[in-house]
Steps between C-alpha positions, in 0.01 A plus 500: 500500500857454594551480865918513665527310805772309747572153355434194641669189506254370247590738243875362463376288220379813304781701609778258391300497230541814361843566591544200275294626217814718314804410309704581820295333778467140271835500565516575839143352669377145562135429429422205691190340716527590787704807436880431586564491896751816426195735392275408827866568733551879307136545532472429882814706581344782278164457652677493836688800441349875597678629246383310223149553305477222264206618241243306274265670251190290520216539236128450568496090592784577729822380199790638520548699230829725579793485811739690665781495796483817654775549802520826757884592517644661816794741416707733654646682163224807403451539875381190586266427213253234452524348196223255261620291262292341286617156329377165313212683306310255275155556326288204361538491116128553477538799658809671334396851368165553720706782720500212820870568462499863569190466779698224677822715497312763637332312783884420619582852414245566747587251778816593527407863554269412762772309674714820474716431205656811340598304192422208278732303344515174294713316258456376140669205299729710244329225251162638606463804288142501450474519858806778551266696271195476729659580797622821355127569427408475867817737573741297580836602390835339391667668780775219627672197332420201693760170558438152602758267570339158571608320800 
């Protein structure tokens, strides 16, 4: 039984731990004991933050298994909509194909309608395609380009 649940600060190993586990994020995480300072900063300020729902999927003996950022959006464009957007969704390798994807995606799907989000939104590495793919299978659709200019 998979359980979805606020992290904790003692989940930030498993968590950077998964974000690492990809071609993309072993370029772009550091696995270290204790987990960088950076990670426990971003995590207080998230956890600190209202607006901010940072999610692990835990399995039976309380592991984390799957994660996600969720964040609530205030906007004033479509009438002052609320807006979810969903980002940094990882699944364990062990559990890649058991549907924890699509139930996890779901359960944010969820929370951000209960916080009064109209729409859900989220962004995908252009070198993810796999994972373009899946989205679309939820209902997501290609609807914008998006642009990142590093600063």
């Amino acid at each position: 039984m998979i359980s979805f649940r606020r992290a904790v600060a003692a989940d930030l190993p498993a968590i950077v731990g998964l974000l690492a586990d990809d071609a993309l994020g072993k370029s772009r995480e550091i696995i270290s004991d204790p987990v960088d300072p950076r990670y426990a900063e971003a995590f207080a300020a998230i956890d600190a933050d209202g607006n901010q729902f940072l999610a692990v999927a835990a399995d039976e003996a309380d592991q984390v298994v799957g994660c996600l950022q969720l964040s609530f959006i205030p906007g004033l464009s479509r009438t002052g909509m609320w807006r979810g957007q969903i980002e940094s969704v990882r699944i364990a390798a062990s559990q890649r194909g058991s549907g924890l994807g699509s139930q996890m995606i779901e359960w944010a799907v969820q929370r951000a309608a209960e916080r009064g989000c109209k729409l859900v939104q989220l962004t995908s590495d252009k070198a993810r395609p796999d994972a373009i793919r899946f989205y679309e299978k939820l209902g997501f659709t290609v609807s914008h380009e998006g642009l990142k200019k590093p600063i």
